[in-house]
C-alpha positions in Angstrom: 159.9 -63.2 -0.3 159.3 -64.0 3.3 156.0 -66.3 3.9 153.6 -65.2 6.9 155.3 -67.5 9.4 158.6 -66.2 8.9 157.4 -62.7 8.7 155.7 -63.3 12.6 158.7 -64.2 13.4 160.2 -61.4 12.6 157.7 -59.1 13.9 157.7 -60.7 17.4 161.5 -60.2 17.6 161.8 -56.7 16.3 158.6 -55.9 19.3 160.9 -57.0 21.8 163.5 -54.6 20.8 160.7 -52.5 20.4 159.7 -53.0 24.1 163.8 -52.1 25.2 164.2 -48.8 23.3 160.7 -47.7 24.5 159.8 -48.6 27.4 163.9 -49.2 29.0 163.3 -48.3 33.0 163.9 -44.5 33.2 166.1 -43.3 36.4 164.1 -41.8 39.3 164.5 -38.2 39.9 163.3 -37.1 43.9 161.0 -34.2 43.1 160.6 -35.0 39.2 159.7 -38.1 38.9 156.1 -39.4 39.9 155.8 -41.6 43.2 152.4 -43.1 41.5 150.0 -44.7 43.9 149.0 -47.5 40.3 150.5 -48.4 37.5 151.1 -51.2 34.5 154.2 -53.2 34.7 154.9 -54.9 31.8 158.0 -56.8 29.5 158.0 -57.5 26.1 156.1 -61.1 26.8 153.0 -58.3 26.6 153.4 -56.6 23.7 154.7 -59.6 21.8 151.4 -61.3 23.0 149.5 -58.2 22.1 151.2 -58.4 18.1 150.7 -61.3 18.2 147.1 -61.3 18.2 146.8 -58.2 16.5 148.4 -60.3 13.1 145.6 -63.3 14.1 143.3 -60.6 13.4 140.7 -62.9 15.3 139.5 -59.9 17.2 136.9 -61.3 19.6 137.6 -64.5 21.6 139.7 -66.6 20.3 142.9 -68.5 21.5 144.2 -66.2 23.8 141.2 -66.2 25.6 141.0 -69.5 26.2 144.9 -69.4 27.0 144.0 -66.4 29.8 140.8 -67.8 31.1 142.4 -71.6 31.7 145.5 -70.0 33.7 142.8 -68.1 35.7 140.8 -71.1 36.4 144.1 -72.8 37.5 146.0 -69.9 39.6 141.9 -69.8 41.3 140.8 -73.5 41.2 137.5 -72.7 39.8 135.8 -74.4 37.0 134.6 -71.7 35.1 135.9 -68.3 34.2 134.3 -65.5 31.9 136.1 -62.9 30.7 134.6 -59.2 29.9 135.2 -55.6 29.1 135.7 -54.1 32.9 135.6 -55.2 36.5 132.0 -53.2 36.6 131.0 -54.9 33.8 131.9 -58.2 35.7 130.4 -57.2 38.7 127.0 -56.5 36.9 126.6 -59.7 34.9 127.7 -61.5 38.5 124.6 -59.9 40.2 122.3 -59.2 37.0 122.8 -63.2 36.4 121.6 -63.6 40.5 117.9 -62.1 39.5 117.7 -64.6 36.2 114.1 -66.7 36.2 116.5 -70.1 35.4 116.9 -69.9 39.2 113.2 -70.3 40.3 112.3 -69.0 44.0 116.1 -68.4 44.9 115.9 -65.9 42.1 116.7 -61.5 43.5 113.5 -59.8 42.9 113.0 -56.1 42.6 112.5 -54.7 46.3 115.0 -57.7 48.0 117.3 -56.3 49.9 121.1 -56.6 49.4 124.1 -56.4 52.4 126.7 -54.1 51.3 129.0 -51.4 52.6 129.1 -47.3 51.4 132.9 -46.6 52.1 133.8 -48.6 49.1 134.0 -48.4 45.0 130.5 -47.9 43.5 130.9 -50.7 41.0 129.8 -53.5 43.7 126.7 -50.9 44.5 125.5 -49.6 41.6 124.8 -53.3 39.9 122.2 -53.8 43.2 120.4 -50.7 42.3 120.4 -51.2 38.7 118.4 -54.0 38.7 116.0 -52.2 41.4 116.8 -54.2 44.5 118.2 -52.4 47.9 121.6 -51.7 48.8 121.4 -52.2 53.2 124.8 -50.1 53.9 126.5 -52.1 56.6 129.9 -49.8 58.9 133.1 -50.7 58.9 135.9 -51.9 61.3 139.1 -50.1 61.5 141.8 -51.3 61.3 140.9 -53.7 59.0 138.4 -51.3 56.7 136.1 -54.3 56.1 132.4 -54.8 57.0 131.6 -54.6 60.6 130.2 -58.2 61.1 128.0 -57.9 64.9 126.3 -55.5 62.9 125.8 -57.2 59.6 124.4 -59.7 61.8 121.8 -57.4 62.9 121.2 -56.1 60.0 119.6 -58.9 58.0 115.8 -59.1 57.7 113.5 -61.7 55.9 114.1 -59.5 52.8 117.6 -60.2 52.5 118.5 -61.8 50.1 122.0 -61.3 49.1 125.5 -60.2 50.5 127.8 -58.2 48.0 131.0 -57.1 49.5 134.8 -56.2 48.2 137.7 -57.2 50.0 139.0 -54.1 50.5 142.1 -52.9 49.2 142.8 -56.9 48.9 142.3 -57.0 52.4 139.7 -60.5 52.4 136.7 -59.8 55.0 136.1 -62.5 57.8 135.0 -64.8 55.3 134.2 -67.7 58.0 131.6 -65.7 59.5 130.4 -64.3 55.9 129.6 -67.5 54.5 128.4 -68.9 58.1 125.9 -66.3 58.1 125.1 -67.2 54.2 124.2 -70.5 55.0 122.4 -69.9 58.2 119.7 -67.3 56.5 120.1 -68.9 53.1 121.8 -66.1 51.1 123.6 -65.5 47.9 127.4 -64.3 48.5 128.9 -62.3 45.4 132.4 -61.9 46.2 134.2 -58.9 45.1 137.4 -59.7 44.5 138.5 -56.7 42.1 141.1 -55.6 44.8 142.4 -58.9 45.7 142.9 -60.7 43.5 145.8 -63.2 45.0 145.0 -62.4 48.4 144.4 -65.5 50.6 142.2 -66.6 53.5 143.1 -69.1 55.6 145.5 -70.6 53.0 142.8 -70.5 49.9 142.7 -67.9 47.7 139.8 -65.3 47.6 137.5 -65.2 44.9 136.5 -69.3 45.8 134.4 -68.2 48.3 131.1 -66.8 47.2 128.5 -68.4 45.0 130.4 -66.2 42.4 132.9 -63.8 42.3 134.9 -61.3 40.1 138.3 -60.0 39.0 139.1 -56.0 37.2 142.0 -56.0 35.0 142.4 -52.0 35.1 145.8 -50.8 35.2 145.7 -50.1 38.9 144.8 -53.7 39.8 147.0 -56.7 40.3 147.4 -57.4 36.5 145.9 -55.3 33.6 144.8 -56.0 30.5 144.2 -52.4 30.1 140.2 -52.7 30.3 139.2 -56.2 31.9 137.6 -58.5 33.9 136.4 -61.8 34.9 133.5 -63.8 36.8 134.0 -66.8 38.4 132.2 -69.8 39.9 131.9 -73.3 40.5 128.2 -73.4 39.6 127.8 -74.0 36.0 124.2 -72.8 35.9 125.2 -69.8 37.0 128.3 -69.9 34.5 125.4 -70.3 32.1 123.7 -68.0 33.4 126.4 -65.1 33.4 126.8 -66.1 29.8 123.8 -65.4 28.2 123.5 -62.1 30.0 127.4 -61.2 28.7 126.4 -62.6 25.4 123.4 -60.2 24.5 121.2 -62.4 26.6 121.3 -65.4 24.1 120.8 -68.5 24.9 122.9 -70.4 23.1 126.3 -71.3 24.8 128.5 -72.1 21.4 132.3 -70.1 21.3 132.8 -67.5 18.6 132.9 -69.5 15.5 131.4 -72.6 16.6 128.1 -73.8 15.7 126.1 -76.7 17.6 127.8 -77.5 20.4 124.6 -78.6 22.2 123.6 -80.7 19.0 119.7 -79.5 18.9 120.7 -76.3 17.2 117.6 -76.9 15.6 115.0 -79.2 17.2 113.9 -77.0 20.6 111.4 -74.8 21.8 111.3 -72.0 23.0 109.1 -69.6 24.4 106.4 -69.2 22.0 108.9 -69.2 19.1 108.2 -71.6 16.2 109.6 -75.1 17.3 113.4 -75.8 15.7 113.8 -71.5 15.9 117.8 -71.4 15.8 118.8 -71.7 18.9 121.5 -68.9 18.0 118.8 -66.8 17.9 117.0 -67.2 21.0 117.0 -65.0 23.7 116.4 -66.2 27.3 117.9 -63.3 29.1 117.6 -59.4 29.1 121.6 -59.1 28.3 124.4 -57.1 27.2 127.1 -57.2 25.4 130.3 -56.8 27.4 132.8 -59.6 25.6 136.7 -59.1 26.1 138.6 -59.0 22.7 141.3 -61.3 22.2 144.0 -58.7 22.1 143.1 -57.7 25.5 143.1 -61.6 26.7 146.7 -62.1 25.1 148.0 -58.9 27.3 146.4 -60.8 30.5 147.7 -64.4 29.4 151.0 -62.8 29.6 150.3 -61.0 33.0 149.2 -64.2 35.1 152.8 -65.7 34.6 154.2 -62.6 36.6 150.4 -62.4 39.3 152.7 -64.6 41.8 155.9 -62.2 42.1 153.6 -59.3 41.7 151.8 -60.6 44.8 155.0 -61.0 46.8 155.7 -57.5 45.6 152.6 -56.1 46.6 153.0 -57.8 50.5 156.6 -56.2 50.6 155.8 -52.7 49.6 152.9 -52.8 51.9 155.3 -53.5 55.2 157.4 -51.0 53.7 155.0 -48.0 54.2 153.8 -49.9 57.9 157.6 -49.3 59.0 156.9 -45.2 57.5 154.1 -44.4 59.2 154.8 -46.5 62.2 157.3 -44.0 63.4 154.1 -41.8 64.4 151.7 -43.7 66.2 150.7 -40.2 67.9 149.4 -39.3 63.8 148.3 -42.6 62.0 146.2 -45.7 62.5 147.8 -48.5 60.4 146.0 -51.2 58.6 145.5 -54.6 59.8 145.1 -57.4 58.2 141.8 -59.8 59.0 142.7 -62.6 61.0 143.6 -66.0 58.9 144.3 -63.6 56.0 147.2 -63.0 53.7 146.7 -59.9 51.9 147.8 -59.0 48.3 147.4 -55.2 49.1 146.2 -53.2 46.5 147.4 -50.5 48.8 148.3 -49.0 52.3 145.6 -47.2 53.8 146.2 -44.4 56.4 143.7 -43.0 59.2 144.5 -39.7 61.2 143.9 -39.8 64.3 141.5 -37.9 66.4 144.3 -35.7 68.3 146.3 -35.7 65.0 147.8 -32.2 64.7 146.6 -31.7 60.9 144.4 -32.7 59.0 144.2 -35.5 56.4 143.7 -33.2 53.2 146.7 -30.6 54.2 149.0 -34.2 54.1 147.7 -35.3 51.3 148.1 -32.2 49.8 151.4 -32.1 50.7 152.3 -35.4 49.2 150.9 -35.0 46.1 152.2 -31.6 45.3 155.4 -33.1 46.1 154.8 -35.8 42.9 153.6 -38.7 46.0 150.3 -40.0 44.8 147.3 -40.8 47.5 143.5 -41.5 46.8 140.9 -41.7 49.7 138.7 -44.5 50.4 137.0 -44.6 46.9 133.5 -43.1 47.3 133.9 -41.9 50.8 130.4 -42.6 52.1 128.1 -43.8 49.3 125.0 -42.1 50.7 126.8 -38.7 50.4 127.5 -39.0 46.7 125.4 -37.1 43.9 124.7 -40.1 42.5 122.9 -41.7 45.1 121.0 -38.8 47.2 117.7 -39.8 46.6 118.1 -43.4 45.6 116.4 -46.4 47.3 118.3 -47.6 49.9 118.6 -47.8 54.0 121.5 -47.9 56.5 121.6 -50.8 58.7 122.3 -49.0 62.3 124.7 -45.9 61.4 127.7 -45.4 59.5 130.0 -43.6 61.8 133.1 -45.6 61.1 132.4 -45.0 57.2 132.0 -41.1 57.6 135.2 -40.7 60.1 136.8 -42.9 57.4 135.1 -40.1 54.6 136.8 -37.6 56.4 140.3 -38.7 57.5 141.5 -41.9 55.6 143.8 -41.9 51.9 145.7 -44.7 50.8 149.5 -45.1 48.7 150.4 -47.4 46.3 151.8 -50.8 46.7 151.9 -52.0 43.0 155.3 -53.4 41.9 156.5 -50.5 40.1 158.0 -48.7 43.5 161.3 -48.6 44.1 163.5 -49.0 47.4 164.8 -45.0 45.9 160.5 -43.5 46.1 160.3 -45.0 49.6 163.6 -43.5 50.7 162.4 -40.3 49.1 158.7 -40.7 50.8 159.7 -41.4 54.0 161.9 -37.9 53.9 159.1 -36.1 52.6 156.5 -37.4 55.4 159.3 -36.4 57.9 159.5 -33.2 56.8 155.5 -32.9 57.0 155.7 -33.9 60.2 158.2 -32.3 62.3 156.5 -29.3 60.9 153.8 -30.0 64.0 
C-alpha cells in the first residue's frame, strides 16, 4: 500500500492531467464565443497548489499563506502584508484600523471628513461611512479618469482628515501632488490599489505610496484567488493595528497555532481585566473576522509567479483597443495615462463625445448583444445610487466630469485571456456600428 507521501504524489500528477482534459484552451468562435471584459487565467500550478492544500487540510493560515504574503511583500517592497476574504474587506480593516484609539490624536473620529471621488467602486466609499465619518466627493479629469487635483486642493478644510482614492482602472493618480498635499495638511493617505495592482509611478510600484494600501484578488483583478485581498504597509503599528481588527479585534498578534509569541501571554493588563487575563483573550479592538483560508493563499502563491507577464499582457491589450477606437476620434475620447505613470490597465475606458452620433448605451448594447463585454464606470456617480441618497456626505465644488462620465463612459477588458482572433473580431464589429452613422 502506497504511504501519504507517495499518494500526494500521485494526486498532484493526476491534477495536472486533470487541469489539460478540463480546462485545454477551447477555439474561439466570432459570434459564439464570449469576448469577456474579466476573467481567471490559470495552469495546473493552481489547482495543484489548491490539492495541495486541500490534503494539508490546515484550512486557515498556514504555509501557503506565508508563501503568498512573502512573494507579495517582495513583488511590493513592503514589510508587511495581511491577507483577507475580499478587496472590500481589505479596504475596511485599512480605514477601520485609521480610527483605532492606539493612534492617539491622529486617530479618524466620527464627523472627520474624508477626500474621495463618486465615479468609482463603492468599496473605497462605503468603509468611510461605515465608521460614520464623511465622504467629500472630489471630480475627475478626463482623460485620465482620476481625481481632479486644483480642486482637491480646494477642497480640504480643517476637518479633513484623510484621503482615500483608487487608481483607477490601474491607472495610478498624480501621486506627487497626493502625498505633497498629505504632508502639507497632515493627512492619512489610504491607497487603493485594487485596480492596479503592478501598475507603476515614476518607476515604483503603487500600493508603496500611502500610509497603507490594499490589493482584491477577485477574478476580474490582476490575479485571483477567487475571493481575496490584502493590506499593506510599512508601519507596523498600523500592521498591528489592521490585525486585531481582521482577527475579531484581539489583541494578541500570535499565527494560527502558535501560542506566546510576545512571551507575557500571561503577566499583562489590560483594561480592567484581572492582571495575567490570557492575552488570547483580550480584545483591544471592535473587529471582525475576515481571515483568508489557506486554500485560497496557495491559488494566489501560484498566481504572483505569472503577475509580471500578466502585467505586460495587460499594457499590450490596452494599446491594442487605443489603435480600435483611435480610428474615430470624431466618436471616442481615449484614456491617458497620468504623467510618470506606467499603467497595468485593468481596462480600456471609452468616453463619447459630445457631437458623437449615438449614444453610449445603443454601442454598448450593440457590443454586448454581439457576445463583446463592456461595464460603465462602476457606480456612475455615487451620490445618485440608492444606497447613498440620504447619507451624510458633501460635494467639494460640483461633479460635472463624474456625471458626463455617468452618462457616456464603459470600459473593455484587457485581462490576459484576449486573443489577437477577439480583437480582430471587435474591431469588425465596432466598424460595423459605426459606419452605420
Amino acid at each position: 500500500m502506497l504511504n501519504h507521501k507517495e499518494l500526494r504524489k500521485q494526486i498532484t500528477a493526476l491534477t495536472a492531467e486533470y487541469y489539460k482534459a478540463r480546462f485545454e484552451e477551447k477555439e474561439f468562435v466570432p459570434g459564439k464565443t464570449k469576448v469577456n471584459y474579466a476573467g481567471r487565467v490559470f495552469d495546473e500550478e493552481e489547482l495543484q497548489n489548491a490539492v495541495n492544500a486541500s490534503l494539508d487540510f490546515w484550512l486557515t493560515e498556514g504555509r501557503f499563506s506565508e508563501e503568498f504574503s512573502s512573494k507579495i511583500s517582495d513583488f511590493l517592497g513592503v514589510e508587511n502584508v495581511l491577507l483577507t476574504n475580499s478587496g472590500s474587506s481589505a479596504n475596511l480593516l485599512a480605514f477601520s484600523a485609521l480610527t483605532s484609539e492606539k493612534l492617539g490624536d491622529k486617530r479618524l473620529k466620527p464627523g472627520d471628513e474624508v477626500i474621495s471621488v463618486a465615479a468609482g467602486f463603492p468599496a473605497t466609499v462605503t468603509p468611510i461611512i461605515q465608521n460614520g465619518l464623511v465622504p467629500v466627493f472630489v471630480d475627475l479629469s478626463i482623460p485620465t479618469y482620476n481625481i481632479d487635483v486644483e480642486m482637491l486642493k480646494r477642497a480640504i478644510t480643517p476637518k479633513v482628515k484623510c484621503i482615500f482614492l483608487a487608481h483607477t482602472l490601474g491607472n495610478p493618480f498624480d501621486i506627487d501632488a497626493i502625498m505633497a498635499l498629505a504632508k502639507e495638511h497632515d493627512l492619512w493617505v489610504v491607497e487603493d490599489n485594487c485596480d492596479a495592482f503592478g501598475s507603476e509611478y515614476k518607476g515604483r510600484k503603487t500600493g508603496t505610496f500611502g500610509h497603507i494600501s490594499t490589493i482584491s484578488f477577485y477574478p476580474a483583478h490582476h490575479i485571483t484567488t477567487g475571493e481575496g485581498g490584502a493590506i499593506c504597509t510599512n508601519d507596523p503599528q498600523l500592521a498591528r493595528i489592521v490585525r486585531a481588527f481582521r482577527d475579531w479585534g484581539r489583541d494578541c498578534y500570535c499565527a494560527g497555532g502558535d501560542n506566546n509569541t510576545c512571551g507575557k501571554r500571561f503577566s499583562q493588563q489590560f483594561g480592567t481585566l484581572p492582571f495575567g487575563f490570557d492575552h488570547k483573550y483580550v480584545y483591544s479592538e471592535i473587529g471582525y473576522n475576515l481571515k483568508m483560508t489557506d486554500i485560497q493563499a496557495a491559488i494566489g502563491a501560484a498566481q504572483m509567479d505569472k503577475l509580471p507577464d500578466f502585467c505586460e499582457s495587460r499594457k499590450a491589450h490596452f494599446q491594442e483597443w487605443k489603435r480600435i477606437f483611435s480610428k474615430y476620434p470624431h466618436c471616442f475620447i481615449t484614456p491617458e495615462p497620468t504623467e510618470g505613470a506606467d499603467p497595468a490597465w485593468f481596462a480600456f475606458i471609452v468616453t463619447l463625445k459630445d457631437n458623437c452620433p449615438f449614444k453610449r448605451d445603443d454601442l454598448t448594447k450593440y457590443l454586448n448583444d454581439n457576445l463583446i463585454e463592456t461595464r460603465n464606470l462602476f457606480a456612475g456617480n455615487m451620490t445618485k445610487q440608492p444606497a447613498f441618497i440620504g447619507k451624510n456626505w458633501r460635494i467639494a465644488d460640483h461633479l460635472t466630469q463624474t456625471d458626463f462620465i455617468m452618462n457616456n463612459t464603459f470600459f473593455l477588458g484587457t485581462y490576459p485571456g484576449l486573443t489577437d482572433e477577439m480583437f480582430k473580431y471587435a474591431e469588425e464589429k465596432l466598424d460595423e456600428f459605426v459606419k452605420q452613422y
